[in-house]
N, C-alpha and C positions, 0 to 999 in steps of 0.2 A: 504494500500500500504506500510506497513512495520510497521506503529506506532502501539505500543501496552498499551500506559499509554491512560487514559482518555484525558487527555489536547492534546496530542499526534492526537488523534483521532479528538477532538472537533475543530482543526485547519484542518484540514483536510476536516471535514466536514462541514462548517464554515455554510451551511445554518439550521443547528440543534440545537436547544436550550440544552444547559446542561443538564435540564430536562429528555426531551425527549431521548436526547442519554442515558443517566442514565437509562430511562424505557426497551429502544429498546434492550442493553447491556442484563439486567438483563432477558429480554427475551427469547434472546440470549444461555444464562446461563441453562435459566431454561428448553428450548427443547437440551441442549447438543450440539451447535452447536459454544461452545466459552468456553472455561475452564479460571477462575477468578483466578491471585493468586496474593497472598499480597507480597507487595514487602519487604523483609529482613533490617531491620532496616530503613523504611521510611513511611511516610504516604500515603498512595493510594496501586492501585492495579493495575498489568498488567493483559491483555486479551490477549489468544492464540487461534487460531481455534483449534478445533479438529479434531480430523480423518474424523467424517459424515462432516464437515465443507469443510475439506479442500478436500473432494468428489464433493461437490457442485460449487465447484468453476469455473469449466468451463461454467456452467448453469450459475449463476451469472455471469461471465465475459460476455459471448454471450448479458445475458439480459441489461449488461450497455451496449454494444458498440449501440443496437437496438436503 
């Protein structure tokens, strides 16, 4: 719903262990459906959806409100 830092997210999601978002993230990453970038002169990284992502996302919405 807007946040894109890890901690950002991990509030958000507050029932996910760091881990596990850390795993789901890079998942994420690895089918294309979150672009990783490092944030310019700081520690960590932002997450953006991508295009197939930001396709999905009516699907997704529909499947939370269910």
């Amino acid at each position: 719903m807007g946040g894109t830092r890890f901690n950002e997210l991990q509030r958000g999601l507050s029932q996910i262990s760091p881990t596990m978002l850390s795993r789901r993230l890079d998942t994420l990453v690895e089918h294309n459906l979150v672009l990783k970038k490092k944030i310019p002169g700081q520690k960590g990284y932002e997450y953006f959806p991508t295009k197939n992502c930001q396709q999905f996302l009516p699907i997704i919405t529909s499947l939370g409100e269910w």
